[in-house]
N, C-alpha and C positions, 0 to 999 in steps of 0.2 A: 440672498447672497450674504453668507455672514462678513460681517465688517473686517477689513485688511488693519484697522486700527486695534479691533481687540483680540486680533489673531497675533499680532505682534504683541501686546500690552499683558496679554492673560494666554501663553503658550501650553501653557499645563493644562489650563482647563477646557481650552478647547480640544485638546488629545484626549484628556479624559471623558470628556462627552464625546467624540468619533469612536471611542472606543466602546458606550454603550450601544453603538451601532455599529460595531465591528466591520468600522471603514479602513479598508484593505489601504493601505502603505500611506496610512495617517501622516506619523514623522516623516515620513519623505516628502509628500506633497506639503506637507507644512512647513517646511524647511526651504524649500522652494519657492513656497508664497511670501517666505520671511527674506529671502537675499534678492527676487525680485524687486520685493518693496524698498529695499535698502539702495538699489542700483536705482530704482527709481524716483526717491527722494532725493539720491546725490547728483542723480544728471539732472532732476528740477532744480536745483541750485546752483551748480555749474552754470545751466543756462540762462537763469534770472539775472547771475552774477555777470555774463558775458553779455547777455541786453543793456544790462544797467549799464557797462563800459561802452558801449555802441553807442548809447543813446548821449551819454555823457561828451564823448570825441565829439560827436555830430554835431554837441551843444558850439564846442570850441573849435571846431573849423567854419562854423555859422560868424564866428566872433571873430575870428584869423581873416576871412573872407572881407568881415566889415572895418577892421578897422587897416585894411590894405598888406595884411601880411602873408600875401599869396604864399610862398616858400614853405613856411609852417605848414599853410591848411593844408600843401601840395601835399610833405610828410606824414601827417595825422590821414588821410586818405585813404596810403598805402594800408596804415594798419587797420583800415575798416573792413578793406577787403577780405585781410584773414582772420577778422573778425564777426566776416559774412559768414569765413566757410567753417570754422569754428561753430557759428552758431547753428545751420544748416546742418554736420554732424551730429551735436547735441539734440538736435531735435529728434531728428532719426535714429538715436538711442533711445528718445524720451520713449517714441512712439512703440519701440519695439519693447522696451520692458512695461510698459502700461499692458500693450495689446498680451502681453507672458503674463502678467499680473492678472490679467481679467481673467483669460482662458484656464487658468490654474484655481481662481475663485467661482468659477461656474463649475471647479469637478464636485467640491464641498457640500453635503449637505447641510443641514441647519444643526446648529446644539443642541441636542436635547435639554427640557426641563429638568432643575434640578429632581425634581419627584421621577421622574421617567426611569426606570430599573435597569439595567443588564438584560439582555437577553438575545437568543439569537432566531428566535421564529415567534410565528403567531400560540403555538403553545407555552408559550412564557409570558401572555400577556396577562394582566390581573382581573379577575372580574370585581368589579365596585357596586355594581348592582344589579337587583333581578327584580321583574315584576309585572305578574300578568297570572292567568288561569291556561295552564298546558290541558285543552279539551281532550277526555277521551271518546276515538273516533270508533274501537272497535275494530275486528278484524279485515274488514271489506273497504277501509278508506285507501283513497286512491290518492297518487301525486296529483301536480295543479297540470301538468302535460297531459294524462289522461283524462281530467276533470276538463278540462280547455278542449278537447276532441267529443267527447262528451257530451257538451252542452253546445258545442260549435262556435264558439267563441274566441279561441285563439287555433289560428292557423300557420302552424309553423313548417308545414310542406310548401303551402303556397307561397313565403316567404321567400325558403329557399329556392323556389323554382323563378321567383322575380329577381331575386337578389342572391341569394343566398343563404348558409348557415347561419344565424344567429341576429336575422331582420327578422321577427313574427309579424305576421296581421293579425290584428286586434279587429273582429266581429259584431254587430249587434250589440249585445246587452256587454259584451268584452269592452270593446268600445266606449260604450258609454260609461262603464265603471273605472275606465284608463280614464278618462277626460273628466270624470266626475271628484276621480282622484286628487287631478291638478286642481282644481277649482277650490276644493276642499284646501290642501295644504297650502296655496295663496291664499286662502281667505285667513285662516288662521295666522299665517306669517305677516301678513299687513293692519289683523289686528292686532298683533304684538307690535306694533308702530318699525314695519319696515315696510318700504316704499319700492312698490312693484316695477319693473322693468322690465322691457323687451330689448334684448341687444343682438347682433347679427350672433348667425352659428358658426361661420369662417372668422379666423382673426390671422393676422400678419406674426411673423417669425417676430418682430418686439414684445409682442403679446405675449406668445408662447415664452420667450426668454423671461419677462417679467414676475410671471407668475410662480415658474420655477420648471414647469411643462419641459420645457426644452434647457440644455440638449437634455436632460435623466430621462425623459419618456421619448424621446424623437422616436423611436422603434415601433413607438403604443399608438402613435396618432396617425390618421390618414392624412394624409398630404398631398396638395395640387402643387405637381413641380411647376409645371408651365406659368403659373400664377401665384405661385411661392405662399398660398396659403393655406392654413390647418383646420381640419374641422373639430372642433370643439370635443374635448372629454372631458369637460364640466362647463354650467353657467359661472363658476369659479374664475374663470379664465376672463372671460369677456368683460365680466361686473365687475372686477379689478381692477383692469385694467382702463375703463372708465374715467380713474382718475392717475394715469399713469403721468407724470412730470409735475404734478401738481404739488404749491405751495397752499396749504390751509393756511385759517387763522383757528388758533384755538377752541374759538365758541363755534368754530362750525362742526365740532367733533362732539360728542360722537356721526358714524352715516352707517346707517342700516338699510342695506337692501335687501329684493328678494327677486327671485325669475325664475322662469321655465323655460327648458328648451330640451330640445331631443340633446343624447350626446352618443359622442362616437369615438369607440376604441378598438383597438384592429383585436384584442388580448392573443397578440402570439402567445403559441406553445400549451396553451388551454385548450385541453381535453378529456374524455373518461368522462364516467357517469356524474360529476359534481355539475358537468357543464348542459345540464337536462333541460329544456324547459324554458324558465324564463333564469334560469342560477346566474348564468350567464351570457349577457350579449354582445355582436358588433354596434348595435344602436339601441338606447333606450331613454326613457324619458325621465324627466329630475327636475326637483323643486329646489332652489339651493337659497341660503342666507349666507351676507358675507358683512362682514362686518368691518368698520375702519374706526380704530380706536385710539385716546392716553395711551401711551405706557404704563399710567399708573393705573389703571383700572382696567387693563386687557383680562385678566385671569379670573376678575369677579365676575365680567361678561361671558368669560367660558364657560363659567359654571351657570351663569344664566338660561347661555343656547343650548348648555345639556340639557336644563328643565323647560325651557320650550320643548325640545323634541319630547322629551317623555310626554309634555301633556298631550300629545296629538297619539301617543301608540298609546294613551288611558283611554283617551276618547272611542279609537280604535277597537280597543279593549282585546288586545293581542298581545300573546307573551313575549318576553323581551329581556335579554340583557345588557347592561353597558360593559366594558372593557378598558381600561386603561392600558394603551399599549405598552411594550415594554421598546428599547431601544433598538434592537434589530428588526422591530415591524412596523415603525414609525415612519411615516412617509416624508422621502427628502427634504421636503419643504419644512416639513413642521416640528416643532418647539413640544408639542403637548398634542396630543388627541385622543378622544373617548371615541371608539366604535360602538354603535349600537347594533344588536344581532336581534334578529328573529328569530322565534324558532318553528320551524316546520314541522309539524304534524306529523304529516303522512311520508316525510323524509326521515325524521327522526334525526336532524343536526339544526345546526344554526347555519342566518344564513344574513350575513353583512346587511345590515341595511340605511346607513347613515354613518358618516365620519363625522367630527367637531373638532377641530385644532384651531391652535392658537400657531402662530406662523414667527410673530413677536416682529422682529424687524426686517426679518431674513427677505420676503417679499418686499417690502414698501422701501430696502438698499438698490434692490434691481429698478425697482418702477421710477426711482427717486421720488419717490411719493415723501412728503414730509410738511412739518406743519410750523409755525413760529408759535413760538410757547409765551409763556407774561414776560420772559428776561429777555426777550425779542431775539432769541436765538432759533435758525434753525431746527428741527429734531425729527427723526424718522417715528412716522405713527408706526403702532400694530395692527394686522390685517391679521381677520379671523375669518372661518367659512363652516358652513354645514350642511351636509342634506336632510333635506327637510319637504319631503324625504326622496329618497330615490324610489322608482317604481317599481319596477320589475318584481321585487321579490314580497316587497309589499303586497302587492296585487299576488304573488304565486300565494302568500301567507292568508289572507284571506280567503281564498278557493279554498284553499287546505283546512285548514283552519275551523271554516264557518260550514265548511260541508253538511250534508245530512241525506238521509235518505232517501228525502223529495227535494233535493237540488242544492242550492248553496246560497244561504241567509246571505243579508247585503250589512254591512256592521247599521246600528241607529244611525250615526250620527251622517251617514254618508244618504242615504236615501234621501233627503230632500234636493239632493243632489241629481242622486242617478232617476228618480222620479219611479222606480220596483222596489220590492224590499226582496226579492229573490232571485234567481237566474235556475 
């Protein structure tokens, strides 16, 4: 939630960043978060101003009382009562332009970085880097959905026949290469000194608000009404949330974490041939790094967790590009983010396989997450995140990829893992 402080203080700039993300009735709602806040700071003082008179009379009919001058306290009395109801009003103004104040700061998404460009889709985003060997497979390669039927190893009939569209079963040597997966990118992520956790897959509607999830995705996520809880569309969510109302002190910062979990997202409106396979699912599995950081060192750590992921798709030895988005493909929440893309073989496009943003304060305003700095003040951290990696297409890009015409090579670095160098 960007700050109601520097939406009043820096009005220009924040227009001018809604507007690299071509946020529909910018000056309106901005304009509204500004005479909100104005009504709100003047009925906080009104009402401060009307306690401090309550409490002051109350001092002096205590005094009336003691030294026998009933008549007076009798007087001073009356006008507490409409000092009651004065204050009682006031409140129930406070409360109604606070609750206007919030609901109008949850439609906001975050600023963009000043580096973040103009644009209005993902073909505006910049490429910043490429890097890897595009194998040629020859006339006869196949996608990783016929490769997955093929070897018998992902079954997405059986899927839908339990669940439905977009649950696959993962098989045998499928299996073990999904699970060989994870084990892989945690071990690489906690030897890069973040520290592993296991967090529940449901979180409570504070969670979802915290992180940025809700309301901008309430659509995306499955939800238990009866039990008012969400299932997870990132370890993102949960690991954040971790340290949600939390007061740091300074030397306890930086906190790197890292987890797995399945996640779940409904993706209305997703269909046609992009959605083949593993492209796109309702459940899939994910390695995420999140990070809590300075202010003043959050953007050298982005640039860090970009060169963590690169060194895991070198290892890999799979081709790849990074992305610097532009401002209309930049995700509500975040400040700055590099997409990493695959590129698929036997598709012949790219195919999303890892975010990295910087969030800046926008998260850690919702969570109240914040920390006491050397001057013993207050200050909101930065909360960064990435995957690292997500699966699904990872694992499609390696079938693809690593193909051949007696089966499908297992990458080096993964076999001591899956215990076959082939399927």
């Amino acid at each position: 939630m960007v700050q109601v402080n520097f939406i009043r203080e820096n009005k220009e700039t924040v227009l001018n960043g809604l507007a690299k993300r071509n946020f529909a009735n910018a000056p309106s709602i901005i304009e509204k978060v500004i005479i909100a806040d104005e009504n709100r700071r003047t009925t906080q003082v009104l009402l401060d101003n009307t306690l401090a008179e309550s409490n002051k009379i109350s001092r002096e009919i205590g005094a009336f009382f003691k030294s026998g001058e009933v008549q007076k306290a009798a007087i001073l009395k009356e006008k507490t009562v409409l000092l009651k109801e004065q204050t009682k009003d006031l409140s129930d103004k406070l409360t109604a332009y606070t609750d206007e104040l919030e609901s109008l700061l949850y439609l906001i998404p975050n600023i963009p970085h000043e580096s973040v460009k103009s644009g209005k889709s993902a073909e505006e985003n910049e490429e910043v880097f490429r890097d890897g060997v595009i194998p040629d497979l020859g006339e006869n390669a196949l996608p990783h959905w016929e490769l997955a039927k093929k070897y018998d190893i992902i079954d997405f009939d059986l899927g839908a026949k339990i669940t439905g569209a977009g649950f696959p079963v993962y098989k045998g040597k499928g299996a073990k290469l999904q699970r060989a997966l994870i084990s892989y990118f945690l071990d690489k992520n906690t030897a890069a000194g973040y520290q592993e956790v296991q967090v529940p897959h449901l979180v409570n509607e504070a969670s979802g608000f915290g992180t940025g999830q809700l309301p901008d995705k309430d659509g995306q996520m499955y939800h238990s009404a009866e039990d008012n809880l969400y299932l997870i569309p990132t370890a993102e969510v949960p690991i954040t949330n971790l340290f949600r109302g939390n007061l740091l002190q300074e030397s306890e910062l930086p906190i790197a974490m890292t987890g797995y979990t399945p996640c779940f997202r409904r993706e209305a409106g997703s269909y046609g041939a992009h959605v083949r396979g593993l492209n796109r699912l309702h459940q899939f599995d994910k390695v995420e790094i999140v990070r809590i950081e300075h202010p003043s060192t959050s953007y050298e750590v982005l640039e860090n967790m970009v060169e963590h992921v690169k060194s895991i798709l070198k290892e890999l030895k799979l081709p790849y590009r990074i992305l610097r988005l532009c401002g209309g493909d930049t995700g509500f929440t975040s400040a700055l983010t590099y997409d990493f893309e695959l590129y698929s073989t036997a598709q012949e496009r790219w195919l999303e396989i890892s975010s990295v943003s910087n969030f800046e304060t926008f998260q850690a305003n919702r969570l109240k997450l914040r920390f006491k700095n050397k001057e013993g003040k207050n200050e909101l951290v930065h909360t960064l995140n990435g995957s690292s990696l997500a699966l699904p297409r990872v694992l499609a890009g390696i079938l693809e990829n690593y193909q051949t015409a007696g089966g499908i090579n297992i990458p080096e670095v993964l076999i001591p893992y899956t215990g076959f160098d082939k399927i």
